[in-house]
C-alpha positions in Angstrom: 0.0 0.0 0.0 3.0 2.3 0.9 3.8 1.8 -3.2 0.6 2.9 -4.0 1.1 6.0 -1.8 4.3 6.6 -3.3 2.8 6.6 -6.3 0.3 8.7 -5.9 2.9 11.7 -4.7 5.1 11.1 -7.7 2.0 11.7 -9.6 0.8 15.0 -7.8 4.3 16.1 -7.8 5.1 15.4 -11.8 1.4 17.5 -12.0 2.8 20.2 -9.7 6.0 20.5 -12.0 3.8 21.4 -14.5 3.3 24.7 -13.8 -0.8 24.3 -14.1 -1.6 24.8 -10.3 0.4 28.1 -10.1 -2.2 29.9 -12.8 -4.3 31.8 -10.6 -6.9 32.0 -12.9 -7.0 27.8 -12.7 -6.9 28.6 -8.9 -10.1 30.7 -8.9 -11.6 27.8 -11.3 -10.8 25.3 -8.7 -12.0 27.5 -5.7 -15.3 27.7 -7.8 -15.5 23.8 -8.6 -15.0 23.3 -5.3 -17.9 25.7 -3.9 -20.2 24.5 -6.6 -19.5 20.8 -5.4 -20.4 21.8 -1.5 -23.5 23.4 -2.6 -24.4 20.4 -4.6 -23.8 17.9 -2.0 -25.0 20.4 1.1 -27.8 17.8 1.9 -25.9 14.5 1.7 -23.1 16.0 3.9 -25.8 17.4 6.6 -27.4 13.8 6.6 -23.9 12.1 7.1 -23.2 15.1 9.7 -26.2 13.5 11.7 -25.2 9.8 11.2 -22.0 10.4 12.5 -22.2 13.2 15.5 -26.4 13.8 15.6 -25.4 17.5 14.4 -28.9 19.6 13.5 -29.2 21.1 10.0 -28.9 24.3 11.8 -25.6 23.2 13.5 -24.1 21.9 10.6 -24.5 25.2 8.5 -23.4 27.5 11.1 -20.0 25.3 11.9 -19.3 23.7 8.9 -21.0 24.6 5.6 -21.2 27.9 5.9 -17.8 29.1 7.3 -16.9 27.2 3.9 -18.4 29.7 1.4 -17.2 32.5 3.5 -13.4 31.6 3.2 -14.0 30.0 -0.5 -15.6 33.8 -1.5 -13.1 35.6 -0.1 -10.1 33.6 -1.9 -11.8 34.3 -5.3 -11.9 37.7 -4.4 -8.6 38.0 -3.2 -6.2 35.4 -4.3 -5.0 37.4 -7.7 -3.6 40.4 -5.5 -2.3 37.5 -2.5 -0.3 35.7 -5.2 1.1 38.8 -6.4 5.0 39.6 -6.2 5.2 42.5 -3.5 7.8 44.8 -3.8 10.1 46.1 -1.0 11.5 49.4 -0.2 15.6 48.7 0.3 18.4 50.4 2.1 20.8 52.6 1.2 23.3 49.8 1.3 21.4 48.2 -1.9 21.1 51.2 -4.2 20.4 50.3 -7.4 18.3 47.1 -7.0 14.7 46.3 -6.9 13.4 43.4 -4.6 10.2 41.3 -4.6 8.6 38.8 -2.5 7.5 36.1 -4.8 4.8 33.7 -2.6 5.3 30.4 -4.0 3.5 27.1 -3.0 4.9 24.7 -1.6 4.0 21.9 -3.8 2.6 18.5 -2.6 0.4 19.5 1.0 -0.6 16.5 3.2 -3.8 17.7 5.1 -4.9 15.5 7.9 -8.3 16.2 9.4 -9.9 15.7 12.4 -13.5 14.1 13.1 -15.2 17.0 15.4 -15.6 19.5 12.5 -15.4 16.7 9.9 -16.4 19.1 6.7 -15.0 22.1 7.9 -12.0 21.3 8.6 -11.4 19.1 6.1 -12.3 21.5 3.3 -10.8 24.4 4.8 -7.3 23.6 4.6 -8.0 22.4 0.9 -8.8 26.0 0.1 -5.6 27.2 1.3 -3.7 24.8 -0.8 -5.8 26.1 -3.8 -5.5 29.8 -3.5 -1.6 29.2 -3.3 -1.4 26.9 -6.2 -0.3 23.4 -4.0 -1.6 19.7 -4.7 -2.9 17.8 -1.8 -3.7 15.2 -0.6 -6.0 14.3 2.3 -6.4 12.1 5.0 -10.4 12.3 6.4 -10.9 11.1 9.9 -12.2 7.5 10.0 -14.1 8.2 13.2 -16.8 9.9 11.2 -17.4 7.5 8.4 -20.3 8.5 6.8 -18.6 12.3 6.2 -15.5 11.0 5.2 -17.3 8.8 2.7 -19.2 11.7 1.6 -16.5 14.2 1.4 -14.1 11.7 -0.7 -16.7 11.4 -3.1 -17.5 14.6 -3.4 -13.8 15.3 -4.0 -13.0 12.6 -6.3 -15.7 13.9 -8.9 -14.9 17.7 -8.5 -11.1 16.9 -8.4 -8.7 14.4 -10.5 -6.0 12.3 -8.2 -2.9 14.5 -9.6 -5.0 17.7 -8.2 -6.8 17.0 -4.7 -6.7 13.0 -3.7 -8.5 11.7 -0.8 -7.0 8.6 0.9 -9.9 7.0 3.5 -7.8 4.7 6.6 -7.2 4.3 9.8 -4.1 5.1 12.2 -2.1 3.0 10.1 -2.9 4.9 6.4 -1.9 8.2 8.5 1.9 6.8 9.2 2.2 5.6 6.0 1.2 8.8 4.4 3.3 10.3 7.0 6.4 8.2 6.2 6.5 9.9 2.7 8.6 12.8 2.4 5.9 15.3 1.3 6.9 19.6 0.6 4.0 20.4 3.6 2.0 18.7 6.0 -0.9 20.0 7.7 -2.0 18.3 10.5 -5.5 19.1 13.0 -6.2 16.8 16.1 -4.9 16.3 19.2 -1.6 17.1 20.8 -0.2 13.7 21.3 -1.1 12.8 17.6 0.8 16.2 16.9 3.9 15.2 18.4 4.0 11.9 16.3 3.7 14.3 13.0 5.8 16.5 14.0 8.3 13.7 14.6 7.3 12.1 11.3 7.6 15.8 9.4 11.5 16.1 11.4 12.8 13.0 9.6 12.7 15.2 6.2 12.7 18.9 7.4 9.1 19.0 6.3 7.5 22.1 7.3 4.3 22.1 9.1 1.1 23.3 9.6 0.0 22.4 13.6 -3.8 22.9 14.7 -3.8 21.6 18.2 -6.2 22.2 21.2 -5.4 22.5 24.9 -7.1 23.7 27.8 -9.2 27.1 27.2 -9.7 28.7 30.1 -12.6 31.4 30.4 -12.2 33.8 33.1 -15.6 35.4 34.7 -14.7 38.6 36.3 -16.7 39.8 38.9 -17.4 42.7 36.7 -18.7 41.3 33.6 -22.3 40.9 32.7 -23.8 37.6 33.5 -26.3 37.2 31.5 -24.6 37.7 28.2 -21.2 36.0 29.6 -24.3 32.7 30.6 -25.9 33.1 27.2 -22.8 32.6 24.9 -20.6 29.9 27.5 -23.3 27.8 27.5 -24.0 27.9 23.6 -20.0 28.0 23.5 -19.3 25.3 25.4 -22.3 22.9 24.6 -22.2 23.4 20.7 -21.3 19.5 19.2 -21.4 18.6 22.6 -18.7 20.6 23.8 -16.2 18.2 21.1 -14.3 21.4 19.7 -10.8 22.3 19.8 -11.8 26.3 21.1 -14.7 25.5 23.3 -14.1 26.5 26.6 -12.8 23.8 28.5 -12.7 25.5 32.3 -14.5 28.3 34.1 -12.4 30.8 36.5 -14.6 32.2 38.1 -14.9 35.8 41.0 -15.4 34.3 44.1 -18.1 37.1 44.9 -20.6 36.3 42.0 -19.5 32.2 41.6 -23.0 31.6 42.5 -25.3 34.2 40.9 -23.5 33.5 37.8 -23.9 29.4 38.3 -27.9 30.5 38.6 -27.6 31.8 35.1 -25.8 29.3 33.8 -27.9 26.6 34.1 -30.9 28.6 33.1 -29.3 28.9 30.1 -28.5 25.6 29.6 -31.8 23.9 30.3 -33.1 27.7 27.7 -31.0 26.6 24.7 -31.0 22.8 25.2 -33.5 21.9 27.1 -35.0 21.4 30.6 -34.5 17.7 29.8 -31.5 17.6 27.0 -32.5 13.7 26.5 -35.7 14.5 25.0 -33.5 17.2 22.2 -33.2 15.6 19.1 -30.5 17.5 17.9 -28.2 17.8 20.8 -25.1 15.7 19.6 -23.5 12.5 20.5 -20.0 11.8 21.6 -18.0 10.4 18.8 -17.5 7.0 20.7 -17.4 4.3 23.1 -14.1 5.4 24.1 -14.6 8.7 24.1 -17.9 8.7 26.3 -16.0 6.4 28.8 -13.0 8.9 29.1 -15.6 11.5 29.7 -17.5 9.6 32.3 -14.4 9.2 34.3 -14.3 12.6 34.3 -17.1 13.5 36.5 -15.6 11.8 39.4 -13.3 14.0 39.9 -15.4 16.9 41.3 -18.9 17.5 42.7 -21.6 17.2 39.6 -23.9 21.0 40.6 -25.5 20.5 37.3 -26.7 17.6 34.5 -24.2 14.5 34.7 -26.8 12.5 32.9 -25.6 9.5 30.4 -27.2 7.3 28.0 -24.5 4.9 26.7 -26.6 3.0 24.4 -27.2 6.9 22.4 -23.7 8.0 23.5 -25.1 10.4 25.1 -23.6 13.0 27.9 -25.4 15.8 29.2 -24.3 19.1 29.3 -22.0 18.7 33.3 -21.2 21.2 35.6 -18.4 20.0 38.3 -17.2 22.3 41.3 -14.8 20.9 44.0 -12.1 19.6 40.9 -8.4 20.1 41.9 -5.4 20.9 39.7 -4.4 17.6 39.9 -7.7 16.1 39.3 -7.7 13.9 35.5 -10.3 16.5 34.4 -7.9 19.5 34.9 -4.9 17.4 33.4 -5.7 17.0 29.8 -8.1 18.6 27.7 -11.9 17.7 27.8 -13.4 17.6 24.5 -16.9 16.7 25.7 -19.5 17.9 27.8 -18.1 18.6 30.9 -17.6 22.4 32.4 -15.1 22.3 35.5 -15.4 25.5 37.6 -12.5 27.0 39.8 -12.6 30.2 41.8 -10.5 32.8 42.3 -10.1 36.4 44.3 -7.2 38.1 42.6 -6.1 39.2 39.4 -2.8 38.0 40.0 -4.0 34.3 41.1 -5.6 34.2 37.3 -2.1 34.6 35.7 -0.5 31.8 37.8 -3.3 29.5 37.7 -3.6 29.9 33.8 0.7 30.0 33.2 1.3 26.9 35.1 -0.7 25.1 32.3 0.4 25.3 28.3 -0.3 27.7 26.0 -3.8 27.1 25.3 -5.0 27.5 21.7 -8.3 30.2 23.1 -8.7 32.0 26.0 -11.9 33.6 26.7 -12.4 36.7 29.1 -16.0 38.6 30.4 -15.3 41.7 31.7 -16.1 45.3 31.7 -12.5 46.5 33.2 -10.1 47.6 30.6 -7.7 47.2 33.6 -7.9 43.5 34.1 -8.4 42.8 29.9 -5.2 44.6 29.9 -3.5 42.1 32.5 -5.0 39.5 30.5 -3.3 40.0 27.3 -0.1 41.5 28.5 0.9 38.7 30.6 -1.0 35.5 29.3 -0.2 33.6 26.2 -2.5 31.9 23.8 -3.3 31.5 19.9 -6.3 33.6 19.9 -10.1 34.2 21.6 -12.5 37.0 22.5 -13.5 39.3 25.2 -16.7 38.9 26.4 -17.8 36.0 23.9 -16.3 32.3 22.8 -15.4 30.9 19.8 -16.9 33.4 17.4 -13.3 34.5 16.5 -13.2 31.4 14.1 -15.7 32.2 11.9 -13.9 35.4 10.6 -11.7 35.2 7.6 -9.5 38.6 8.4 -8.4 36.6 11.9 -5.2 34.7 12.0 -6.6 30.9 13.9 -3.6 28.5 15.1 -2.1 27.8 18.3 1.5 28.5 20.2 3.7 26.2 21.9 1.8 23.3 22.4 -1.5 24.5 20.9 -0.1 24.3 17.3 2.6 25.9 15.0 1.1 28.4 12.1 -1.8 29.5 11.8 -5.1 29.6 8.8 -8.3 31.0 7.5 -8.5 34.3 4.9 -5.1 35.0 4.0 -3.6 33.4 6.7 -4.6 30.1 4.4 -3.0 31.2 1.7 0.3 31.9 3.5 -0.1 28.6 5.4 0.5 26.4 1.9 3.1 29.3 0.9 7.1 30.2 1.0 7.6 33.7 0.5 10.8 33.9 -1.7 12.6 36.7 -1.2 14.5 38.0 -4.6 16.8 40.7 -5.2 17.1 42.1 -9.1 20.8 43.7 -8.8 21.0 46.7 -11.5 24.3 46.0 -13.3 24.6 49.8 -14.4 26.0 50.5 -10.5 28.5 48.6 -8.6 29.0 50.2 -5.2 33.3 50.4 -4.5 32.8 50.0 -1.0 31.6 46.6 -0.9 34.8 44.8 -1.8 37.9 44.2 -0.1 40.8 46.6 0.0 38.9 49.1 -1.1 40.6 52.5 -0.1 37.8 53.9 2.8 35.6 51.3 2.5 35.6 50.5 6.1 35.2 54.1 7.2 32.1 54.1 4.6 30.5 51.0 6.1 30.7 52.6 9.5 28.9 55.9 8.5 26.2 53.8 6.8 25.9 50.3 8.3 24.9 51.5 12.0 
């Protein structure tokens, strides 16, 4: 099978050489196809979207579908002045020459996707490659079946294999795709998985594209408006069952309105969801078996204030809230990916930062207040790859946002432009005039140190 694979990168890469991909007029045809083939298939992949994860119609548009035409518009509109040579103002050193950035794709990108955004984040990556001219090909999460299925036909008829290939496996297809010494590799899951890429990607200096998770911590001042900071954690947080890389995966919480704001958010919990969530049809399931077992050892490690319902036979988990969890607790250790809302309290500004820099670099943070002074500390002193103020998650679904991780919430970062740069080298070129040569440049030139002094300082 590894021949096959081989193969099939020889073959994207001869089609690379070609010179076809890097027309950005084929780009913006491609971009197109692709759109075309998402609106054309927008009911099959809601249907497999509900087989797989029990996501609504309403869900499924709002995460994955149509995030998708945004980012596909805005790379028609603006991958002609992206893929453009930019030219850069030189010093006086370099009279006489002009000098361009020239963004240039990589070549052959592997993409590997997760299964909690199965379309989405699938597709989105593949719109980066396009807009900067790359081949790729894909590796769709086996966990979600009937989406991958849908997805790779959907991309085998829009798409020949020397363009866009799909590849459907397990663990097993994902090292041997990852054996293969490929010109970019863009991976999105977990951390631990990330490591093993990253390893992988080391072997031939591959460089790579990292979209990681981590522990989001959402702070609750005791100055922010409860209601609205209620309203939007509990849709945040509960959204595909609270299986997304940004969703907030702990509450820090004022000790002086802990409680008040616990009233509000369970009212808006049982308001969105349901006053009993195992009647909602559309609230959705945990992946798997092995998933909704991690997550039910979860919930001994605090006191359960609010749901703690399961249905193992429907996967099921309602959405959890635990008090009394510790830092050492297996909830607080690794990152949730389910249902399950640990709170922690705090009195001091200065007991946020430590609490939230003894952990890793999360890839969101999330803060509700109405201080400037304490969103100040926030940002000046914590580290994270990127999140809101007084809302969750809705910094994804903007194109003119950069969305990765740092440290060990991912490496790079994508959507918009950021896309485009993410499949991209910028080549830096310098066109030397040959009517000037500067004396002073060359050795035992008489002055020429004393020149480079005045001017190189």
């Amino acid at each position: 099978m590894s021949e096959t694979y081989e193969q099939l990168l020889q073959l994207q890469r001869n089609y690379f050489y070609s010179g076809e991909t890097k027309d950005v007029h084929f780009r913006i045809q491609q971009l197109k196809k692709l759109k075309n083939a998402i609106k054309a298939n927008e009911k099959k992949l809601s249907d497999a979207l509900r087989k797989d994860l029990n996501k609504s119609d309403f869900e499924s548009y709002l995460t994955e579908l149509g995030v998708l035409y945004n980012e596909i518009t805005e790379a028609v509109k603006h991958v002609k002045a992206w893929a453009k040579p930019r030219k850069v103002k030189m010093p006086i050193t370099h009279v006489g020459s002009d000098s361009y950035i020239y963004p240039e794709p990589y070549g052959v990108s592997l993409i590997i996707s997760p299964w909690n955004f199965p379309v989405n984040l699938t597709i989105a990556p593949i719109i980066g490659a396009i807009a900067a001219g790359c081949c790729a090909i894909v590796k769709p999460s086996e966990l979600t079946p009937n989406t991958s299925g849908i997805l790779a036909h959907l991309l085998k008829q829009t798409f020949e294999d020397r363009y866009i290939a799909v590849v459907e496996g397990d663990v097993a297809t994902s090292k041997a795709l990852l054996a293969l010494n490929f010109d970019h590799i863009f991976f999105t899951g977990s951390v631990t998985v990330g490591k093993v890429v990253m390893e992988a990607a080391a072997k031939h200096l591959t460089p790579i594209t990292l979209e990681l998770g981590g522990k989001s911590p959402t702070i609750v001042h005791k100055d922010a408006k409860l209601d609205v900071a209620a309203k939007r954690i509990a849709w945040g947080k509960f959204t595909n069952a609270g299986q997304t890389c940004v969703a907030p995966d702990y509450l820090l919480i004022h000790k002086s309105i802990k409680e008040r704001f616990l009233e509000k958010l369970m009212y808006q919990i049982k308001d969105q969801f349901g006053d009993d969530v195992t009647q909602n049809s559309d609230y959705p399931r945990v992946v798997n078996g092995s998933h909704f077992d991690r997550l039910l050892s979860y919930m001994k490690d605090g006191t359960i204030v609010f749901g703690g319902r399961s249905i193992r036979e429907r996967l099921f988990i309602a959405p959890t809230i635990l008090e009394n969890v510790t830092w050492n607790s297996a909830v607080m250790e690794e990152e949730i990916f389910g249902p399950i809302l640990p709170v922690i309290e705090y009195e001091t500004e200065q007991e946020v930062i430590d609490m939230v820099r003894k952990r890793p670099n999360s890839l969101a943070l999330y803060l509700f207040a109405e201080n400037k002074k304490m969103e100040q500390v926030v940002l000046k002193h914590l580290s994270f790859g990127g999140g809101c103020i007084n809302d969750v998650i809705y910094h994804v679904g903007t194109t003119r946002l950069p969305f990765g991780g740092v440290g060990s919430s991912g490496i790079g970062a994508y959507h918009g432009k950021y896309s485009f740069d993410a499949f991209s080298h910028e080549k830096g070129v310098m066109h030397q005039s040959t009517k000037i040569d500067i004396p002073f440049r060359y050795h035992k030139t008489k002055g020429g140190l004393k020149v480079l002094k005045r001017i190189m300082k």
